[in-house]
ZADO-1210 file (C-alpha; in nm, 4 decimals, padded with zeros to 6 digits):
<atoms>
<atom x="02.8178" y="06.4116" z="09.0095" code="UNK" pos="1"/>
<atom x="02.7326" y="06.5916" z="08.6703" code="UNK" pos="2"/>
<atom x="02.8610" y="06.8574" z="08.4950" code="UNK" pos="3"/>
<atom x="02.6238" y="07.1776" z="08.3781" code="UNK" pos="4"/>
<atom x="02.8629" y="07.3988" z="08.1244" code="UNK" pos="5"/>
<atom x="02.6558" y="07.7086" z="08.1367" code="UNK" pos="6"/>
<atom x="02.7298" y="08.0020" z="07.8975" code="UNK" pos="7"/>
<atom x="02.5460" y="08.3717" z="07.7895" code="UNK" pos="8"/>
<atom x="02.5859" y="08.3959" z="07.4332" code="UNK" pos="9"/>
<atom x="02.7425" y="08.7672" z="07.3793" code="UNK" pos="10"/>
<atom x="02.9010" y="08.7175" z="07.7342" code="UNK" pos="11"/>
<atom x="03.2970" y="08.7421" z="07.7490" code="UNK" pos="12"/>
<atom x="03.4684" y="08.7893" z="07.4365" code="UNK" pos="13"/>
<atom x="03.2728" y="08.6064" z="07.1942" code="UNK" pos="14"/>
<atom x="03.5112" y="08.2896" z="07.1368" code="UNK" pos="15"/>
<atom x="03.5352" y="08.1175" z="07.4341" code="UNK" pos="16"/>
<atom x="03.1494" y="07.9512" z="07.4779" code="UNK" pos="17"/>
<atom x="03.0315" y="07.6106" z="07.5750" code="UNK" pos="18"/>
<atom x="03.1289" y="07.4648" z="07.2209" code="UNK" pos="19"/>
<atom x="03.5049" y="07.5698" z="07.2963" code="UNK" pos="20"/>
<atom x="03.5156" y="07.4753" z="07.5811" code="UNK" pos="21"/>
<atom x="03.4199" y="07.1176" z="07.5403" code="UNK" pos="22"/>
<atom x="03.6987" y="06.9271" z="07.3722" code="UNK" pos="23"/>
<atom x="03.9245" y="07.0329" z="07.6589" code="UNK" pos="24"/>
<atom x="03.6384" y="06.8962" z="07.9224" code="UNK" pos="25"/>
<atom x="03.6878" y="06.5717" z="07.7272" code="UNK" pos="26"/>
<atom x="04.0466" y="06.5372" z="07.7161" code="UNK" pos="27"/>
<atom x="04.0640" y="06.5766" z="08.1210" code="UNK" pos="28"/>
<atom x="03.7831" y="06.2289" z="08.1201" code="UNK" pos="29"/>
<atom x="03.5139" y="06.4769" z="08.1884" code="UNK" pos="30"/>
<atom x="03.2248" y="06.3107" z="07.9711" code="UNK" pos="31"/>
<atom x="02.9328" y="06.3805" z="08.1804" code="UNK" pos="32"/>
<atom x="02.8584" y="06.7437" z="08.0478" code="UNK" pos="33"/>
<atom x="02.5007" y="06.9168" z="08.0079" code="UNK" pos="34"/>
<atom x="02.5628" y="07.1883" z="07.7831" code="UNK" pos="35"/>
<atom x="02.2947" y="07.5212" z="07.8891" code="UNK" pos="36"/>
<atom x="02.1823" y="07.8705" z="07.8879" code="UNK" pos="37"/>
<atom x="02.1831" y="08.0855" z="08.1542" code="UNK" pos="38"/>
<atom x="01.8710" y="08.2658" z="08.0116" code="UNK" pos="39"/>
<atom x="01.6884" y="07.9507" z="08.0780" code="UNK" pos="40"/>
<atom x="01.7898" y="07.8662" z="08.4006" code="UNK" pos="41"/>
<atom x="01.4724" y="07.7850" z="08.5281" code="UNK" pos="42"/>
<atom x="01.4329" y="07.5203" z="08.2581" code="UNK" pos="43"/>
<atom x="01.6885" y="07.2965" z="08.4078" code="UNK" pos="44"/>
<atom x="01.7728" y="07.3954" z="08.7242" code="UNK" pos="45"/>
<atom x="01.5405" y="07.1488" z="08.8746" code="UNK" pos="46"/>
<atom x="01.7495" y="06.8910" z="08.7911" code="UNK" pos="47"/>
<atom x="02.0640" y="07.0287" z="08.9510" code="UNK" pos="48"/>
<atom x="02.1653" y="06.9253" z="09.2992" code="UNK" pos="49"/>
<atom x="02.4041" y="06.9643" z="09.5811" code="UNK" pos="50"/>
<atom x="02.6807" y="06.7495" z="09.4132" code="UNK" pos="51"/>
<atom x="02.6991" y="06.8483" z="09.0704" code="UNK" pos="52"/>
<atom x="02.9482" y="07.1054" z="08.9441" code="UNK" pos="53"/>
<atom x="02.7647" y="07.4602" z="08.7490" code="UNK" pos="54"/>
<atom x="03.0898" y="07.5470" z="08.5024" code="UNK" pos="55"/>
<atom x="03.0380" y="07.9365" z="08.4108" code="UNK" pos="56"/>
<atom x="03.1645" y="08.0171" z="08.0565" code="UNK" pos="57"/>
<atom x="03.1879" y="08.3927" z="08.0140" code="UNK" pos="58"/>
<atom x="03.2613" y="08.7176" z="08.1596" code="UNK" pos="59"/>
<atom x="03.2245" y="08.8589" z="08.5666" code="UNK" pos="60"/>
<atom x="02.8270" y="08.9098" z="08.4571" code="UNK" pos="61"/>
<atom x="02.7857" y="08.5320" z="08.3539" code="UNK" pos="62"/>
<atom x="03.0011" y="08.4341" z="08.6784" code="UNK" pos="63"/>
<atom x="02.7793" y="08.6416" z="08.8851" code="UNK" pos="64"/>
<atom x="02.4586" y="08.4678" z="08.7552" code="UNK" pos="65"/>
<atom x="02.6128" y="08.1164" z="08.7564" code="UNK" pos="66"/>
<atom x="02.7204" y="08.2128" z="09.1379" code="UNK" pos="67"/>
<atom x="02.3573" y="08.2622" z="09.2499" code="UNK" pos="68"/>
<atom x="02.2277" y="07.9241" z="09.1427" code="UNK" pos="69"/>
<atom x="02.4914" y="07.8031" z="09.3003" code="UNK" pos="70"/>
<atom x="02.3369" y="07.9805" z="09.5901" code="UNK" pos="71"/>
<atom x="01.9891" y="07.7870" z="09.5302" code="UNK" pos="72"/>
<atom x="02.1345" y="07.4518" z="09.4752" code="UNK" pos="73"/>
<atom x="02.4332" y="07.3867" z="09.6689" code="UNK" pos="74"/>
<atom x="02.6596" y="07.3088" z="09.3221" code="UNK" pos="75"/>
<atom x="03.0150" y="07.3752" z="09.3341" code="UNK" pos="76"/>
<atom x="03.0782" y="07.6810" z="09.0732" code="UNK" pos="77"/>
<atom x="03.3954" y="07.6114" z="08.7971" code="UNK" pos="78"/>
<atom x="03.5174" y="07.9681" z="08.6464" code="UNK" pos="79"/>
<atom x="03.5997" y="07.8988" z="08.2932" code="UNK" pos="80"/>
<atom x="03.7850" y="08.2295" z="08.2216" code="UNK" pos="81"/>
<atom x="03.6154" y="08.3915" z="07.9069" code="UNK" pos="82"/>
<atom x="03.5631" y="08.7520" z="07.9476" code="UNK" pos="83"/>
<atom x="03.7481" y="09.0435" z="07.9422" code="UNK" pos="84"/>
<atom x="03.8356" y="09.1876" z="08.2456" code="UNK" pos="85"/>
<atom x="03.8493" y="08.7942" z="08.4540" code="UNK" pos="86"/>
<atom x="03.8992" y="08.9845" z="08.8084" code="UNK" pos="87"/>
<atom x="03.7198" y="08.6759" z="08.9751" code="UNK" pos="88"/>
<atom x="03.9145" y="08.3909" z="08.8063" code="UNK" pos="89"/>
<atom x="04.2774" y="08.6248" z="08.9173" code="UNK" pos="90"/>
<atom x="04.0686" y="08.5949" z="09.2654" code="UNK" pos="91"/>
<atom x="04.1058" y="08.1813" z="09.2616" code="UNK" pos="92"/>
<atom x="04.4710" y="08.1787" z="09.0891" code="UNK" pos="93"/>
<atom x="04.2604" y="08.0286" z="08.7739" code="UNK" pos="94"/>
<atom x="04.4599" y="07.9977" z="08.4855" code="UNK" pos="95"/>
<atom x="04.3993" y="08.1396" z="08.1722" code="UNK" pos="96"/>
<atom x="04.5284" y="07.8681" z="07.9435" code="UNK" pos="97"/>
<atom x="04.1911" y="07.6679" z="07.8449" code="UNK" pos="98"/>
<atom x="04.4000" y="07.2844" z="07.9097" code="UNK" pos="99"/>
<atom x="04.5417" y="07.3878" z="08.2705" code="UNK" pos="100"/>
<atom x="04.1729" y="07.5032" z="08.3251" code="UNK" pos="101"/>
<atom x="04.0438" y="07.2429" z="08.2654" code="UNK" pos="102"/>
<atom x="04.2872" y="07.0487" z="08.4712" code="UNK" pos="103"/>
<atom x="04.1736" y="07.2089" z="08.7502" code="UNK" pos="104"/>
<atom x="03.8290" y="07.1587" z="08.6899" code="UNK" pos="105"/>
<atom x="03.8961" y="06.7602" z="08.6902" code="UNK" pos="106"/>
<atom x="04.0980" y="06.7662" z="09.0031" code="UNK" pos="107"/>
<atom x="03.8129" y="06.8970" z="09.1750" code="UNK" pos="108"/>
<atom x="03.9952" y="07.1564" z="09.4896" code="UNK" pos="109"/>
<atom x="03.7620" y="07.3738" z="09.6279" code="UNK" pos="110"/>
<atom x="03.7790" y="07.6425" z="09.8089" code="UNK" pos="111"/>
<atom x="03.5121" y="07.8867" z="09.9936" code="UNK" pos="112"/>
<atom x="03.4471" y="08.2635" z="09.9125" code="UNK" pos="113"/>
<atom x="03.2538" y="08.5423" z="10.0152" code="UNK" pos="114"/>
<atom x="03.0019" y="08.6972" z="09.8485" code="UNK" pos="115"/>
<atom x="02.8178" y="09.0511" z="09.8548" code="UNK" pos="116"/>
<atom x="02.4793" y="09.0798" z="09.9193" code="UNK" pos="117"/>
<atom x="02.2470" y="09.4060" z="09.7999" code="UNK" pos="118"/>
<atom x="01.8831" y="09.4279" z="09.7367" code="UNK" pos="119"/>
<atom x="01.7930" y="09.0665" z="09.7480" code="UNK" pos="120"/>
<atom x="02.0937" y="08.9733" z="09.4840" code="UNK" pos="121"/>
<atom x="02.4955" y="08.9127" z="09.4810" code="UNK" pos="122"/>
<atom x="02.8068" y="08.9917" z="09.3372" code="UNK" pos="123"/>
<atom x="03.1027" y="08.8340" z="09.3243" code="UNK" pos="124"/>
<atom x="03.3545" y="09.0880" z="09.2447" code="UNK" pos="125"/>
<atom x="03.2972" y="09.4481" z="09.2576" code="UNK" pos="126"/>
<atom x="03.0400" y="09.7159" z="09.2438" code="UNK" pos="127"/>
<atom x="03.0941" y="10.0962" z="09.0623" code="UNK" pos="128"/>
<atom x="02.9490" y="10.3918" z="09.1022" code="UNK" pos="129"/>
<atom x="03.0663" y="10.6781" z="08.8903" code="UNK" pos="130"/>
<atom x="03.3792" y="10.6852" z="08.6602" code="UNK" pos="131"/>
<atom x="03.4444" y="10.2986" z="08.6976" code="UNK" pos="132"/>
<atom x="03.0258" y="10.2112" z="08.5755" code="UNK" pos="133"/>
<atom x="03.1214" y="10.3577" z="08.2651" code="UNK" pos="134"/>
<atom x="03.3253" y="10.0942" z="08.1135" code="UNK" pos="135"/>
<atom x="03.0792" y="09.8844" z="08.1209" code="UNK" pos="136"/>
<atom x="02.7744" y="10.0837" z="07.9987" code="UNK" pos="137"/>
<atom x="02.9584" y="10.2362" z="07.6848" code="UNK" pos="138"/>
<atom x="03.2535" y="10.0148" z="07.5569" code="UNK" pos="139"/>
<atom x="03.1045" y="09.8436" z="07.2531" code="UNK" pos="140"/>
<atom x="03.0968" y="09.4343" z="07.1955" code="UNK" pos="141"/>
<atom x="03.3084" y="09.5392" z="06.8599" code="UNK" pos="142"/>
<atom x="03.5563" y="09.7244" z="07.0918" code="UNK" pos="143"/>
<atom x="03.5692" y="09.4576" z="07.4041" code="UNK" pos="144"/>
<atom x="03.6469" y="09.1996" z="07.1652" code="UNK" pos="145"/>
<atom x="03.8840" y="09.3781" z="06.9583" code="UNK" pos="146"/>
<atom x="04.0821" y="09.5387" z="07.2833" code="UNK" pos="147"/>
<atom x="04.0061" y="09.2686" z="07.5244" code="UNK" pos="148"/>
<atom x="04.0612" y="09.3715" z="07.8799" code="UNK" pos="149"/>
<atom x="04.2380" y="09.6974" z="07.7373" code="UNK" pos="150"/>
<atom x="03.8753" y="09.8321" z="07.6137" code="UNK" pos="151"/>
<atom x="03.8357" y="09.8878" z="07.9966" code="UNK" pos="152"/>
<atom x="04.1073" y="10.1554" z="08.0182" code="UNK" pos="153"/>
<atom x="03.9883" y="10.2692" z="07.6560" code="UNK" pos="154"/>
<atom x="03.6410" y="10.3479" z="07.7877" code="UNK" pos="155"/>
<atom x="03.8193" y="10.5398" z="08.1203" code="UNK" pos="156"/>
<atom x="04.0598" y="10.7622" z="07.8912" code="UNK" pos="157"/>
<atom x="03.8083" y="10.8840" z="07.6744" code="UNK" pos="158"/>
<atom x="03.6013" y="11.0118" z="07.9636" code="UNK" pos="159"/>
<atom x="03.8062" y="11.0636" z="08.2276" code="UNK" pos="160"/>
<atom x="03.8911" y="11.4289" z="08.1508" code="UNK" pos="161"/>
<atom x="03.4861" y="11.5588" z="08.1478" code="UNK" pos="162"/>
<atom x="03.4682" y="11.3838" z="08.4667" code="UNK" pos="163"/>
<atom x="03.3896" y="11.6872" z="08.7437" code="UNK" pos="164"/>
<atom x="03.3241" y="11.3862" z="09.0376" code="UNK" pos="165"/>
<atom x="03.0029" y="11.3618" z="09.2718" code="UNK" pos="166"/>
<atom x="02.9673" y="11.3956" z="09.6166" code="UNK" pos="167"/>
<atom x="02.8782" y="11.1024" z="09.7970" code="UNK" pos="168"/>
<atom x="02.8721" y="11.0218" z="10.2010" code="UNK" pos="169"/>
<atom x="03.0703" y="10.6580" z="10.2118" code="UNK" pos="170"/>
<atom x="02.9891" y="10.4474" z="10.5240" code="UNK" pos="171"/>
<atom x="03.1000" y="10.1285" z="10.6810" code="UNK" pos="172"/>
<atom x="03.1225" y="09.9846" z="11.0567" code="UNK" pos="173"/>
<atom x="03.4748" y="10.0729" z="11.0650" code="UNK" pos="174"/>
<atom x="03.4800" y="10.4247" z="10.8599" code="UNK" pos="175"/>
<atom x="03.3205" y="10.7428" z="10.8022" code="UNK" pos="176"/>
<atom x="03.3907" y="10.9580" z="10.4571" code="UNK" pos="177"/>
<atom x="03.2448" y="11.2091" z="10.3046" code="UNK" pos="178"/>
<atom x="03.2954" y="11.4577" z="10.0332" code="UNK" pos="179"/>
<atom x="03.2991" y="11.4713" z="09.6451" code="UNK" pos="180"/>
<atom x="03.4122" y="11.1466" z="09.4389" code="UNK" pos="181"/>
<atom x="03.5100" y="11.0650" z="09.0818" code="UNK" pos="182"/>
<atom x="03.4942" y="10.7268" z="09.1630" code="UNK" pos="183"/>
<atom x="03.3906" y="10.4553" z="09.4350" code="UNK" pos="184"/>
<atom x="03.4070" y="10.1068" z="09.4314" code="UNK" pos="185"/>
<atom x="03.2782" y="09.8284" z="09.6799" code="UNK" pos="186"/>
<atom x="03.5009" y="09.5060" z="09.5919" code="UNK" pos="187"/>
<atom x="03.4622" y="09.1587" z="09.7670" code="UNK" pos="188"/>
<atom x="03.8147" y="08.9948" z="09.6778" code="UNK" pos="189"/>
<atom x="04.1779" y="09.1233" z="09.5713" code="UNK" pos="190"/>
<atom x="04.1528" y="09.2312" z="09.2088" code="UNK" pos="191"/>
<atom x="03.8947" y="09.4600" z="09.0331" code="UNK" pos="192"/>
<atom x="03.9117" y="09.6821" z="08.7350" code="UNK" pos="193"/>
<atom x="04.0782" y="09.4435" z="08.4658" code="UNK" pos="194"/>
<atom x="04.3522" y="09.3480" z="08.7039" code="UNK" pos="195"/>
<atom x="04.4045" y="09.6272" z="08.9640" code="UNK" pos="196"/>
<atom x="04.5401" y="09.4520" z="09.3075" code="UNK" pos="197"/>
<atom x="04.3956" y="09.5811" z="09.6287" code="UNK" pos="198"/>
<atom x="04.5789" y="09.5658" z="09.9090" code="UNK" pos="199"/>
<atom x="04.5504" y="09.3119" z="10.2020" code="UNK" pos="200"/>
<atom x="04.2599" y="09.1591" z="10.0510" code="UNK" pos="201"/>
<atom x="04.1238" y="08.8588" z="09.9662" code="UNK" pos="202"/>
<atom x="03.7848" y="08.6947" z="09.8511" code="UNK" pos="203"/>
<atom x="03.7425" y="08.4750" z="10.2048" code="UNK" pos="204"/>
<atom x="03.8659" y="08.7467" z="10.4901" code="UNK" pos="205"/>
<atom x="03.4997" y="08.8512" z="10.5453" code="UNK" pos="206"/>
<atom x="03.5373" y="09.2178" z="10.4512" code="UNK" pos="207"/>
<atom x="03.4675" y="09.4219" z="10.1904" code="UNK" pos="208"/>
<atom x="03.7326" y="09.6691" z="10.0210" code="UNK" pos="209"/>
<atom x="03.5848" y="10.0219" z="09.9138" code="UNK" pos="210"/>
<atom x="03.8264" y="10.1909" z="09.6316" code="UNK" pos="211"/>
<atom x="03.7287" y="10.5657" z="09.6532" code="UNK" pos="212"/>
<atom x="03.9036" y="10.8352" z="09.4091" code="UNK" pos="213"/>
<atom x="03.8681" y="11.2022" z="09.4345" code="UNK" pos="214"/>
<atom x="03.8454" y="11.4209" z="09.1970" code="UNK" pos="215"/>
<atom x="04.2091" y="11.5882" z="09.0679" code="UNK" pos="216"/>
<atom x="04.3091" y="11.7697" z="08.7356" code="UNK" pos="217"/>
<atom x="04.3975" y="11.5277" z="08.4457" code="UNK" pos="218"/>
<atom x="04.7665" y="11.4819" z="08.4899" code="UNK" pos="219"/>
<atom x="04.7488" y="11.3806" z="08.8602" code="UNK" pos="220"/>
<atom x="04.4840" y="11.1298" z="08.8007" code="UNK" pos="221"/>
<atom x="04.7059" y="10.9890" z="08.4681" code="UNK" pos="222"/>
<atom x="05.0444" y="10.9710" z="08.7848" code="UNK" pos="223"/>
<atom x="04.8274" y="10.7994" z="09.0138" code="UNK" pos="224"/>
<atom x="04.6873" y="10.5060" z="08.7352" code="UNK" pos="225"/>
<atom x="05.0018" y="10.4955" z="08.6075" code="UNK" pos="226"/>
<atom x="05.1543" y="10.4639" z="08.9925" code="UNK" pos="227"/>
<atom x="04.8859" y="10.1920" z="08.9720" code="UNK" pos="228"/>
<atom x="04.9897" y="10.0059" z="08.7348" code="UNK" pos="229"/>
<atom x="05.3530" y="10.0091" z="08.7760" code="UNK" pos="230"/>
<atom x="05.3499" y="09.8626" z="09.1396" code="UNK" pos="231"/>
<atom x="05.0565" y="09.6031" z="09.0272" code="UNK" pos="232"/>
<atom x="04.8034" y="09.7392" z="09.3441" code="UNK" pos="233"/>
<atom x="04.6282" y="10.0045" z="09.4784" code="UNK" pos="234"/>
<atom x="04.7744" y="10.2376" z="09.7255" code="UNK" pos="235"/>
<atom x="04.6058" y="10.2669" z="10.0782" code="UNK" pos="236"/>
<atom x="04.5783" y="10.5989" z="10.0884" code="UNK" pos="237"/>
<atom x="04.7123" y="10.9543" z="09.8945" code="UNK" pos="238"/>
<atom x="04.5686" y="11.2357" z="09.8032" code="UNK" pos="239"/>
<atom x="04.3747" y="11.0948" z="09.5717" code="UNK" pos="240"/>
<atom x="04.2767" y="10.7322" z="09.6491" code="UNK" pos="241"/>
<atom x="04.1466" y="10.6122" z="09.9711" code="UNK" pos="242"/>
<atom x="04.0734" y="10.2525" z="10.0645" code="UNK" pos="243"/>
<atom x="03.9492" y="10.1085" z="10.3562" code="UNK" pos="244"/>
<atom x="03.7468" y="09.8246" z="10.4974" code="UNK" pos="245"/>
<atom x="03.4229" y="09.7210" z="10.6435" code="UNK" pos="246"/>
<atom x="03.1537" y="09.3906" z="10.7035" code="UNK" pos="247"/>
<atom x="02.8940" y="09.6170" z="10.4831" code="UNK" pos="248"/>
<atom x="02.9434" y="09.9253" z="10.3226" code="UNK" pos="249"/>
<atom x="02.6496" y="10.2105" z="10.2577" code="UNK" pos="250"/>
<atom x="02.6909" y="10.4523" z="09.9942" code="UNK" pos="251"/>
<atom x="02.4294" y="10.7554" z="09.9316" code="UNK" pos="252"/>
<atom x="02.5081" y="11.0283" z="09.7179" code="UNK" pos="253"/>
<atom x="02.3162" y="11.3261" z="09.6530" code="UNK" pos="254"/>
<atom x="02.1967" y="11.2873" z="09.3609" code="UNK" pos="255"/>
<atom x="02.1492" y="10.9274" z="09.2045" code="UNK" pos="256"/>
<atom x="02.4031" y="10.7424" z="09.0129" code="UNK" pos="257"/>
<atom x="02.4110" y="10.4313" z="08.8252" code="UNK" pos="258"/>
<atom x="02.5589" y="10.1214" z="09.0290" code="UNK" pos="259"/>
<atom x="02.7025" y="09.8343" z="08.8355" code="UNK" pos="260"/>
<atom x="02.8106" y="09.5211" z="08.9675" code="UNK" pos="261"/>
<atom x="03.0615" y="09.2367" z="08.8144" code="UNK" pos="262"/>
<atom x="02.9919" y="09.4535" z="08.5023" code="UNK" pos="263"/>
<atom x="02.6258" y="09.5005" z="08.4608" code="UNK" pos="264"/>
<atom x="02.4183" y="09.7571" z="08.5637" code="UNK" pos="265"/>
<atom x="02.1953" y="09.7031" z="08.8969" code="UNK" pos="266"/>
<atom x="02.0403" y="10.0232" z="09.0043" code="UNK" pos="267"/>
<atom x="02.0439" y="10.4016" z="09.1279" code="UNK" pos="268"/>
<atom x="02.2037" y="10.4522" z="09.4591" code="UNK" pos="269"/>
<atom x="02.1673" y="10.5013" z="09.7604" code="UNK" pos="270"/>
<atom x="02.3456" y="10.1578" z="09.7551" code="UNK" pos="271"/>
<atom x="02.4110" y="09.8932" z="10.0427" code="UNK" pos="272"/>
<atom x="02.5972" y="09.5976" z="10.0587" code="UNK" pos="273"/>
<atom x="02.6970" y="09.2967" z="10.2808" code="UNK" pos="274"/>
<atom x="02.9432" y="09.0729" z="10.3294" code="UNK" pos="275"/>
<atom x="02.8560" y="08.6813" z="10.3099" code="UNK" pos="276"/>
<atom x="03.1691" y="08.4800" z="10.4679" code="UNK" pos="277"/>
<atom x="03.2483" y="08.1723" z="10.2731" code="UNK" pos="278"/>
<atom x="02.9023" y="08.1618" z="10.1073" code="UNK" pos="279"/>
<atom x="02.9962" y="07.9599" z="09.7970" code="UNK" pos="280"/>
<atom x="03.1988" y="07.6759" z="09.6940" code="UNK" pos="281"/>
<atom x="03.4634" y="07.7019" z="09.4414" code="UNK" pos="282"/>
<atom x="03.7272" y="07.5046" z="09.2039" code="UNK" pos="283"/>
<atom x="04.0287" y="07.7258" z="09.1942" code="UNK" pos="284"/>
<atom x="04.4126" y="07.6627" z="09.3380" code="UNK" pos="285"/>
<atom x="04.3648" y="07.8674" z="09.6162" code="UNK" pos="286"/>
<atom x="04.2293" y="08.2017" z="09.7311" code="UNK" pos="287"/>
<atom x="04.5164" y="08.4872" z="09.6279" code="UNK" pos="288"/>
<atom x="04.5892" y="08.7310" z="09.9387" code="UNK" pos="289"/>
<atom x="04.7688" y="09.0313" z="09.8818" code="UNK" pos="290"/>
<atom x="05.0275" y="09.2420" z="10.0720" code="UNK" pos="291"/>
<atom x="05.0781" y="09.5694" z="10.1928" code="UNK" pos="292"/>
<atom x="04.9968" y="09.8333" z="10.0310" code="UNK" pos="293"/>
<atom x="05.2114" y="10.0181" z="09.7594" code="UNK" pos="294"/>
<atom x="05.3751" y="10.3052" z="09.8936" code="UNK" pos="295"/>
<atom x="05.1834" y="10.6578" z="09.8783" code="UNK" pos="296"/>
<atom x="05.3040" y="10.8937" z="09.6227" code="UNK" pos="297"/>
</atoms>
């Protein structure tokens, strides 16, 4: 078995890359690292095979890319936690302390996940369109190292209040919606957002979780994130989120938006995507399921 630490320089927040994470790979007896680039996959891929471990140092994006060689090669993916959001690594129970990660790198539990399939790609994690793309296509690399996980919500604030919403038709094989939208998102596992829990979820129960909020003056929306964030999840439904669940979910809106997934952008809508059951191998402590739902407010 070998060891392929894979990074993205400018991925994550800057500090954690292959070169940090390497003294802590040593200390837990793991010697037989091949430091790489994701950017040059093709270079060294080749040499990969069904046994080795792909270790993914860097935010969801570099996660997402280290996931779909995964896919080619049969390699067990490691999430080394180095971005700043991490929904995926809160996902496995990863820790974010760089020696306890790579404790659980060496002992070697794995678990399978789902993944999301659109347009011949993956993600891992979660998929925007509207409000929540725009984190992620205007916070800075100055700010998102500076404010971490918090330049998420900075991003949000500053636009949320010249946000007038979209309308959108939202479809699954359990659900019908449609109507106008400030913000939907398609999620694959229990956290998305920089730490938002969704309800009854997980990233192996075969479903995926769409996150849809409607458009409401200012102060309601500020309640309902801050109704958010007290109870640590997402409600099912109120008057201004909705949530519910489906094996693929089909979004078409009618004009089209930008669609980011696992924080990079991807496309225009209409957008469409599948759930793989237990398509990839992981090392994490186990896969996090959530409860019920907060209660409506």
């Amino acid at each position: 078995m070998a060891y392929w630490l894979v990074d993205s320089p400018g991925s994550g927040d800057g500090c954690r890359d292959a070169d940090f994470w390497l003294p802590y790979l040593r200390e837990q007896g793991i010697e037989n690292v091949t430091e790489c680039r994701l950017d040059e996959a093709e270079q060294w891929l080749r040499l990969v095979t069904g046994n080795d471990v792909l270790l993914a140092a860097g935010g969801d994006g570099t996660v997402n890319g280290v996931a779909g060689l995964c896919l080619r090669t049969g390699a067990t993916l490691a999430v080394l936690p180095s971005g700043t959001a991490n929904d995926f690594a809160r996902n496995l129970g990863i820790p974010s302390e760089p020696a306890e990660v790579a404790r659980l790198v060496a002992d070697g539990s794995t678990e399978m996940i789902d993944v999301a399939e659109f347009d011949d790609r993956i993600y891992l994690n979660v998929a925007h369109i509207g409000l929540g793309t725009l984190p992620s296509r205007q916070a800075s690399s100055p700010t998102k190292r500076f404010l971490g996980k918090f330049s998420y919500m900075a991003t949000l604030f500053r636009q949320l209040g010249a946000q007038r919403g979209f309308h959108a038709h939202i479809r699954t094989d359990r659900s019908n919606l449609g109507g106008r939208w400030l913000s939907i998102a398609v999620a694959t596992g229990a956290y998305f957002g920089g730490g938002h829990e969704i309800p009854e979820a997980s990233a192996n129960d075969g479903l995926l979780d769409v996150i849809a909020v409607k458009p409401r003056p200012l102060p309601q929306l500020l309640l309902a994130f801050l109704m958010v964030r007290l109870n640590r999840k997402t409600p099912r439904r109120t008057s201004t989120v909705i949530q519910i669940k489906g094996k693929w979910c089909h979004v078409e809106t009618t004009r089209a938006k930008t669609v980011t997934v696992d924080g990079d952008v991807a496309g225009k809508t209409p957008f469409r995507a599948t759930c793989r059951p237990e398509a990839i191998r992981v090392i994490g402590k186990r896969v996090i399921h959530t409860g019920e739902p907060a209660p409506a407010g």
